[in-house]
C-alpha positions as CSV (number, residue, x, y, z in Angstrom):
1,X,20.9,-45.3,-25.9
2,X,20.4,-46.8,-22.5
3,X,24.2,-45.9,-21.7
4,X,23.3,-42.1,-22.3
5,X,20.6,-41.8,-19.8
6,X,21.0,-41.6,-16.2
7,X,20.6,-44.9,-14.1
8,X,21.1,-46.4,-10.7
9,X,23.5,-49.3,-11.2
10,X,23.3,-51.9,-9.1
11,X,27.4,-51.3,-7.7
12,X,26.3,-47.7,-6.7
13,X,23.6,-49.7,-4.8
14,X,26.2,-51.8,-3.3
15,X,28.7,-49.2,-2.9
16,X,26.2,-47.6,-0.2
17,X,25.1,-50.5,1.4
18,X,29.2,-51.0,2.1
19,X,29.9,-47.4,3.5
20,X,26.9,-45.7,5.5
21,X,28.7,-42.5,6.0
22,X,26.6,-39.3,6.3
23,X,28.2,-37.6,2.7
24,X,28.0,-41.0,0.9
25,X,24.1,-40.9,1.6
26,X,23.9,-37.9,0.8
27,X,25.4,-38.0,-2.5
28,X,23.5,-40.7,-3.0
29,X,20.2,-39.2,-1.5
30,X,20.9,-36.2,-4.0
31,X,21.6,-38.2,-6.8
32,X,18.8,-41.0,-6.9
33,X,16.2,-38.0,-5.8
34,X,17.3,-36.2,-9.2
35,X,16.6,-39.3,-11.3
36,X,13.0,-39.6,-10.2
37,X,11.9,-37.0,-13.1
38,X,14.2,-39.1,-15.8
39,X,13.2,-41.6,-18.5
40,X,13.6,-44.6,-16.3
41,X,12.6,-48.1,-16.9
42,X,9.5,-49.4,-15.2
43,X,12.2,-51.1,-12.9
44,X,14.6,-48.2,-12.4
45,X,11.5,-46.2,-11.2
46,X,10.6,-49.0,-8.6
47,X,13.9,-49.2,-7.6
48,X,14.2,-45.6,-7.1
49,X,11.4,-45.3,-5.0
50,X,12.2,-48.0,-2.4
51,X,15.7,-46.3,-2.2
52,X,13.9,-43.1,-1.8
53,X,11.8,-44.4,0.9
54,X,15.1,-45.4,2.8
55,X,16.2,-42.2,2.3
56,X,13.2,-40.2,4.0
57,X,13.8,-42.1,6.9
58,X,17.2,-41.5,7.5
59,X,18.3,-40.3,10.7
60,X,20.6,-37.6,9.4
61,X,18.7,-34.5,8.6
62,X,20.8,-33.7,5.5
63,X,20.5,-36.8,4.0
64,X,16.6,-36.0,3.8
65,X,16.7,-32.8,3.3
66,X,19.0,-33.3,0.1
67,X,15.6,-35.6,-1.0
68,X,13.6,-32.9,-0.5
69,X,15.0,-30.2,-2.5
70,X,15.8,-32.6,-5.7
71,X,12.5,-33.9,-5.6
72,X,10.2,-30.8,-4.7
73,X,8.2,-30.3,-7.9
74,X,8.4,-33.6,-9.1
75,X,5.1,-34.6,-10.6
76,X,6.5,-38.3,-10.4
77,X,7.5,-38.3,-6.9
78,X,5.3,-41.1,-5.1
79,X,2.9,-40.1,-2.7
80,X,3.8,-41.5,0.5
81,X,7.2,-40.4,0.2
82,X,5.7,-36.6,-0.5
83,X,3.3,-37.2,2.7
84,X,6.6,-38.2,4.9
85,X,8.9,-35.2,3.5
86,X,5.9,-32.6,4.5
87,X,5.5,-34.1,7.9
88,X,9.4,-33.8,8.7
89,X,11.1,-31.1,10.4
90,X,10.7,-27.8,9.1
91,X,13.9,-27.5,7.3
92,X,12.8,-30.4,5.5
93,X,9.1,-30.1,4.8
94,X,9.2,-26.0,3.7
95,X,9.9,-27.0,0.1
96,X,7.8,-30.2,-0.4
97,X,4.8,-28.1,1.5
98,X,5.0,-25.0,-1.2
99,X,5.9,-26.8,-4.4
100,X,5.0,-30.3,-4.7
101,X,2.4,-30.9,-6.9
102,X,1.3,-35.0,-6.1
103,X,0.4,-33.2,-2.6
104,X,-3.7,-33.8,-2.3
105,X,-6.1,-31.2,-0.8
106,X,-6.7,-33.5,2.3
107,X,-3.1,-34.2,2.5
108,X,-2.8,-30.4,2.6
109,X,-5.5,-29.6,5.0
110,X,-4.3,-32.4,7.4
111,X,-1.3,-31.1,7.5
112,X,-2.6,-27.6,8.4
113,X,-4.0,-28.8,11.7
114,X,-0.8,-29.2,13.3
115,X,0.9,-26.8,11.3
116,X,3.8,-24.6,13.2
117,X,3.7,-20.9,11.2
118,X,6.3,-21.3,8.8
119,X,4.2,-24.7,7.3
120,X,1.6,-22.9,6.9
121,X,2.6,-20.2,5.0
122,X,4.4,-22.7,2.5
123,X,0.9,-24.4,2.0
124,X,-0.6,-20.3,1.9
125,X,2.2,-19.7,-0.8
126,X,1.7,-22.4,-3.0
127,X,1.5,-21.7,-7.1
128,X,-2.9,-22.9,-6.9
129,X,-4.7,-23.2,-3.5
130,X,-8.0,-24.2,-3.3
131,X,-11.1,-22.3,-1.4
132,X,-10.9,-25.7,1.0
133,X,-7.1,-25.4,1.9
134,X,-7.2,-21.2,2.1
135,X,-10.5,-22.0,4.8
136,X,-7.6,-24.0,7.1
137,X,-5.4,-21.8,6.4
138,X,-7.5,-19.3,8.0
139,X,-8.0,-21.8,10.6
140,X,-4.6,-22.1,11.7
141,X,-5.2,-18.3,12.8
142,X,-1.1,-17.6,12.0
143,X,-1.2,-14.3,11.0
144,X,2.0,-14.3,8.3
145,X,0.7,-17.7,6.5
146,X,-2.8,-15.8,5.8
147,X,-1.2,-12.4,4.5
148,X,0.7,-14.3,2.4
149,X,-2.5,-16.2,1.4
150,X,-4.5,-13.4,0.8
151,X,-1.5,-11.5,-1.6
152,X,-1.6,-15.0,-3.4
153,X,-3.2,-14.5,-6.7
154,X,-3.6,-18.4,-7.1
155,X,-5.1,-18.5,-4.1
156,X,-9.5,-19.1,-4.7
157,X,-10.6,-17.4,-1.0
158,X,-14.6,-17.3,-0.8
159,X,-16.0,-13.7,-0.1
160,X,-16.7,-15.3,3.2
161,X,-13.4,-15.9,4.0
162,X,-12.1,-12.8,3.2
163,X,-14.9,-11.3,5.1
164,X,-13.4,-13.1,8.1
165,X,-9.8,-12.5,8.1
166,X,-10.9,-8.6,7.7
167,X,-13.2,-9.4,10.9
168,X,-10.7,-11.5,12.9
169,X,-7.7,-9.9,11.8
170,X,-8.0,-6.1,10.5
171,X,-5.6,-4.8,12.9
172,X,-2.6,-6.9,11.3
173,X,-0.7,-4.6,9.0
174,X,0.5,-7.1,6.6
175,X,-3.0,-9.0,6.7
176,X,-4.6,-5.3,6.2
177,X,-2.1,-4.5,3.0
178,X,-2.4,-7.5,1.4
179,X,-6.3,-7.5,1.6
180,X,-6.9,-3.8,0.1
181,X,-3.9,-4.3,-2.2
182,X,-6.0,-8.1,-3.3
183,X,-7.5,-7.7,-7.4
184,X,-11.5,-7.0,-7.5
185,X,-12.8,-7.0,-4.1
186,X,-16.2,-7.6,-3.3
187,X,-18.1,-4.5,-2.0
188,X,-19.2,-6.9,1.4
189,X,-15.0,-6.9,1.7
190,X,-14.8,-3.8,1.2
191,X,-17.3,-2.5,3.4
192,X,-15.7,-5.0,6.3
193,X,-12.0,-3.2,5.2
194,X,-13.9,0.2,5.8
195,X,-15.3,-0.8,8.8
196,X,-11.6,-1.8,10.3
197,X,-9.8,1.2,9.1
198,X,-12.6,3.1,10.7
199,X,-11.9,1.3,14.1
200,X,-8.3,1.9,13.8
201,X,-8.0,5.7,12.9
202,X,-10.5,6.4,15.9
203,X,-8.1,3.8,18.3
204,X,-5.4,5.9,17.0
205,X,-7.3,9.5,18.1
206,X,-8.5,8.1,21.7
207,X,-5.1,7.4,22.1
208,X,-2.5,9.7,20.8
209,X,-4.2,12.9,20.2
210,X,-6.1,13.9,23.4
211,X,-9.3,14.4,21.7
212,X,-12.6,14.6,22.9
213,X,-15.1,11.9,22.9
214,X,-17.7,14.0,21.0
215,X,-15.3,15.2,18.4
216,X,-14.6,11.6,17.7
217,X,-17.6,10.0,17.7
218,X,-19.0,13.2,15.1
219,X,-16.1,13.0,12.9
220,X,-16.0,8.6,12.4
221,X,-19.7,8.6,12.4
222,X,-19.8,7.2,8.8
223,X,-20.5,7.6,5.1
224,X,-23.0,9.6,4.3
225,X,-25.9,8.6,2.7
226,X,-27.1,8.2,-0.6
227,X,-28.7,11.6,-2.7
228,X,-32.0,9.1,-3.0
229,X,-32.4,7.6,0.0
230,X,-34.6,8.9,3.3
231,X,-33.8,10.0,6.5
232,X,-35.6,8.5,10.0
233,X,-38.7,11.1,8.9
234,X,-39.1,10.1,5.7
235,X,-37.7,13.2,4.1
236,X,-35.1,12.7,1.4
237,X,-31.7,14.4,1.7
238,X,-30.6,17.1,-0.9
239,X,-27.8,15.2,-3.2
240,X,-24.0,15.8,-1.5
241,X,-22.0,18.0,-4.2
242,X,-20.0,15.5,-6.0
243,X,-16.3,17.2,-5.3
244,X,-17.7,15.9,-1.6
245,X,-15.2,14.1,0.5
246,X,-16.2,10.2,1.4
247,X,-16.4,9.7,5.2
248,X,-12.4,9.6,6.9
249,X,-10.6,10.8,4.1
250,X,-9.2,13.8,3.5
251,X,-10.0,16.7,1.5
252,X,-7.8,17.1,-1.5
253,X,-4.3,19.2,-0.5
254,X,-3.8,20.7,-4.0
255,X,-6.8,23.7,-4.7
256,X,-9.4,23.0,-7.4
257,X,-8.0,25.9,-9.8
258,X,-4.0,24.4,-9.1
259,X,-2.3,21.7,-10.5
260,X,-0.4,19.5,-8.6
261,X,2.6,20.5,-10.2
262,X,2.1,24.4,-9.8
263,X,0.8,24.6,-6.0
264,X,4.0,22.6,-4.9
265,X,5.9,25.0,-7.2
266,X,4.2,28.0,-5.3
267,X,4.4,26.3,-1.8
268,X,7.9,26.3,-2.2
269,X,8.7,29.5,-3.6
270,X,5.8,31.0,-0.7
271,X,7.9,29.6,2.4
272,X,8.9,26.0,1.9
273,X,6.7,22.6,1.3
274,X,6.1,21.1,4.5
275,X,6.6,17.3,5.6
276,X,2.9,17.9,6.6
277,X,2.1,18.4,2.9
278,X,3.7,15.4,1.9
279,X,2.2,13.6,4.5
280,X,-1.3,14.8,3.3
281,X,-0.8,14.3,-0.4
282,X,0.5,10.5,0.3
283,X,-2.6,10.1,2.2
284,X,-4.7,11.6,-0.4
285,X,-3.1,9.8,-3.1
286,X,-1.9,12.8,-4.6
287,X,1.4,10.9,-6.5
288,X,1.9,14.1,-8.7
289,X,2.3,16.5,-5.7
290,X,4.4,14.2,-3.7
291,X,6.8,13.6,-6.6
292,X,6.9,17.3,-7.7
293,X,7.6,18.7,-3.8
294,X,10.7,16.2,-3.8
295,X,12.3,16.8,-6.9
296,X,12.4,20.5,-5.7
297,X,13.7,19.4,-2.3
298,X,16.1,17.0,-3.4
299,X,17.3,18.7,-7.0
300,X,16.6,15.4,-8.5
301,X,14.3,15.2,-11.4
302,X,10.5,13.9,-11.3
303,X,11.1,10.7,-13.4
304,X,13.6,9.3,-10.8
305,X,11.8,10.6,-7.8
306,X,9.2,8.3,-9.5
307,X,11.1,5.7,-9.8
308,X,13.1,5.4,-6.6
309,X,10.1,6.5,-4.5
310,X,7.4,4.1,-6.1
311,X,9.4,0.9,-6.6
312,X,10.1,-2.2,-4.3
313,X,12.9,-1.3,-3.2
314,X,12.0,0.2,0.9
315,X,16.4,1.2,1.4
316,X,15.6,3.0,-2.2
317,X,12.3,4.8,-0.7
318,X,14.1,5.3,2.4
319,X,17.1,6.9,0.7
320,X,14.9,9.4,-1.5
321,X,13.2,10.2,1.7
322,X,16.1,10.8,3.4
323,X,17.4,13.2,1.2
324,X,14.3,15.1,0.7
325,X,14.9,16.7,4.5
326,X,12.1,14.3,5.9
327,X,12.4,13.7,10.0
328,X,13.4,10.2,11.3
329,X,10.0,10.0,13.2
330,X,7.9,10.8,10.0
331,X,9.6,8.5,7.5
332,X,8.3,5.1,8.4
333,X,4.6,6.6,8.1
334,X,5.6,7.7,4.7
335,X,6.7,4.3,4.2
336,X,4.1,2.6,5.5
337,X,1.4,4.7,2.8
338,X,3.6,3.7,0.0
339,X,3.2,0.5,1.1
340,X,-0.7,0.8,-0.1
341,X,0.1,2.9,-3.5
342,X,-1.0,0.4,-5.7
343,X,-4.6,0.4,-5.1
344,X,-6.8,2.5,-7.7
345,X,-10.0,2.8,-5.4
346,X,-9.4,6.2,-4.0
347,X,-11.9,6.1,-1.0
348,X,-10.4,2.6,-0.2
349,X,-6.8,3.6,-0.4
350,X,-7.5,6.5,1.5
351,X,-8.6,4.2,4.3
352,X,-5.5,1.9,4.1
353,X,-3.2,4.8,3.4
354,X,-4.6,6.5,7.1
355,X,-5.0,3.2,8.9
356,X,-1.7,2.6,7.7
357,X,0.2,6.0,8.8
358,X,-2.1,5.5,12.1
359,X,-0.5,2.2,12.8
360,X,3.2,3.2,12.0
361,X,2.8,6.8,13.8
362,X,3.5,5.6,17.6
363,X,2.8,9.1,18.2
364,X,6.3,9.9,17.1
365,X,4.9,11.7,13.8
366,X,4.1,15.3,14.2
367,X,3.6,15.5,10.5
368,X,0.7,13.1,10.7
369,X,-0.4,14.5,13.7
370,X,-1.5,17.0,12.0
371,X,-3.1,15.5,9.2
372,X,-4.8,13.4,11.4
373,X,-6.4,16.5,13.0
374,X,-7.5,17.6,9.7
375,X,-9.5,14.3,9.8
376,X,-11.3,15.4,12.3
377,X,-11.6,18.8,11.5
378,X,-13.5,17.3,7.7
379,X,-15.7,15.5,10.0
């Protein structure tokens, strides 16, 4: 039975003692690393690690790189050779940093204090991270490791630390998408997300549209208050009609006594459905609309408008987009909303879905132009 199970003989041992050459260690390397996880004797397994520990201090890069991959998830792997692979060069380390499981939190978070960007998002896109390792990732203050942290659903991130990368780092799109797009969001997150958005949109009106101060100020001045509470004198407000919009969204494009389906139908037979409307019903989160107005554009039907314009696939977005007659200046704010379809909170997508088209505009989009006047306009 021994026979049948993979071993390290002692002439393969010789063998590269004899010729040093860069493949032969490599080959070797590769094949001793892939033993580590086998039923090996109490010797084998000793012996296996002191080659291993040779072979982590090679001086050719593919010798312990070839380590690193074989040995990546191995629960077996000894520590100190783990701790050397993660501290190599990046090549090397990326693999050992995401997956290996014999990696401690203060291995993790001592790591993360010298930690070049691509380190730390291995360590951010690791299958568990703990609420001490996502704090230094947050630390580390590179922007791609802590959106991928954040979109991490093993990740454990305090409410206080999602509180702060909202605070330090709103302005980041893929920070900002991850963070409204993250599962059950506490309403201090959410508030902080608001706030953000909030800051952006009126960025984006001092900047591109030309418009006044005043008209600004009045129309990001915030949510309104609550039917019970009291004003500065004391008085209590009368309740806000519940078809209401929430502060900085938009008022629904589609009429109360319409359906989605019939007031693109009518649009279109009436003079044409603009890219304006699309732009507005993406914002709004009106999916129906959207998919309706490009079927009749593009002749396709609504099932696969559905499915090529609310997939993963951006050349597949693109493509439907394309054909639908939409402007090369208005399609990457189109794509940038779908980019935030997922989330069910309407007032919070609407946030994401304008920060979002705000961001990606560059005051090239006259179709959110527009809809960003109507912003004002409901304010």
């Amino acid at each position: 039975m021994i026979g049948q199970r993979p071993v390290i003989t002692s002439s393969e041992v010789e063998a590269l003692r004899l010729d040093r050459s860069p493949p032969r260690r490599e080959a070797m390397a590769g094949k001793v690393a892939g033993l580590i996880d086998a039923d090996l004797s109490e010797r084998e397994r000793a012996l296996a690690g002191e080659i291993l520990r040779r072979f982590v201090r090679d001086e050719i890069e593919a010798v312990r790189l070839a380590v690193a991959k074989a040995v990546a998830s191995s629960p077996h792997l000894p520590a100190d050779v783990a701790r050397t692979l993660a501290g190599d060069v990046e090549r090397v380390s990326l693999p050992i940093l995401e997956f290996s499981p014999v990696l401690a939190d203060t291995d993790l978070i001592q790591l993360l204090k010298d930690s070049n960007a691509a380190k730390a998002t291995a360590i951010a896109a690791r299958s568990t991270v703990s609420s001490a390792v996502a704090d230094a990732v947050l630390e580390t203050g590179h922007t791609g490791a802590i959106a991928r942290l954040i979109g991490n659903s093993g990740a454990a991130m305090s409410d206080a630390a999602l509180r702060l990368a909202v605070e330090r780092h709103g302005q980041d799109e893929a920070i900002g998408r991850a963070i409204v797009v993250r599962p059950s969001l506490p309403d201090n997150v959410r508030a902080a997300i608001e706030r953000a958005a909030k800051a952006h949109v009126g960025s984006y009106l001092r900047r591109y549209l030309n418009l006044p101060e005043s008209v600004i100020v009045e129309g990001l001045a915030g949510a309104p208050k609550p039917a019970n509470g009291a004003d500065a004198g004391g008085a209590k407000p009368a309740a806000a009609p519940a078809a209401a919009p929430a502060a900085d969204t938009l008022p629904s494009l589609v009429p109360a006594d319409e359906t989605p389906e019939s007031f693109a139908r009518k649009l279109a037979y009436s003079g044409g459905i603009s890219n304006e409307n699309i732009m507005h019903a993406l914002c709004t989160g009106e999916h129906d609309f959207v998919e309706t107005a490009i079927s009749l554009r593009t002749s396709l039907s609504r099932d696969v408008v559905r499915q090529r314009l609310f997939n993963d696939d951006v050349q597949l977005r693109r493509s439907v987009l394309t054909r639908a007659g939409i402007i090369e200046d208005d399609i990457p704010v189109m794509l940038a909303v779908l980019e935030v379809r997922t989330i069910e909170d309407p007032v919070v997508y609407q946030m994401a879905a304008i920060s979002a088209a705000a961001t990606a505009a560059r005051n090239r989009s006259s179709a959110w132009s527009k809809v960003a006047r109507k912003i004002t306009k409901t304010h």
